[in-house]
C-alpha positions, 0 to 999 in steps of 0.5 A: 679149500685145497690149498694154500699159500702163505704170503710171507715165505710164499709156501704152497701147503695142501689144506690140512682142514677141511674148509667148505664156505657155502654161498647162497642166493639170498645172500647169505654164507657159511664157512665149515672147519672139519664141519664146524661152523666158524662163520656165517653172515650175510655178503656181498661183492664189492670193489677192493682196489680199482677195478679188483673184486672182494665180499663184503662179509658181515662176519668177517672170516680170513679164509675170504679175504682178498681178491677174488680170481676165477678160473674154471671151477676154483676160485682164489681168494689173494690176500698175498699184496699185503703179505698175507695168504692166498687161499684156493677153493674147488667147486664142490661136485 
């Protein structure tokens, strides 16, 4: 994660932890805090709202909650339509 914004007041804030989901082909997921395992599961895509997609986690972790948005080589997870926050991903190298 590099950064994000919180929904309430809209401040954008640069991560202050190191944040690294990984998601695999079989379906599975890990989420890393300062390299701590905080989640992990299996997930899948779903429709949120209309023609909006979000994961269906079997452990379900804030970080990955909301809509998801591509653009290049980030992906936004916005939680901010229920005043909570928004969280942007870079693609590891």
């Amino acid at each position: 994660m590099i950064k994000q914004r919180w929904g309430s007041t809209g401040k954008v804030v640069m991560a202050d932890k190191k944040i690294k989901v990984t998601f695999n082909s079989n379906s599975t997921y890990t989420v890393l805090e300062d390299s701590s395992i905080v989640a992990q599961g299996n997930w899948n895509l779903k429709i949120v709202y209309a023609n909006m997609w979000g994961l269906h986690l079997t452990s379900p972790n804030s970080y990955l909650y909301g809509f998801i948005s591509f653009c290049n080589n980030q992906v936004l997870f916005s939680n901010s339509y229920l005043d909570g926050n928004d969280n942007l991903f870079k693609k590891a190298d």
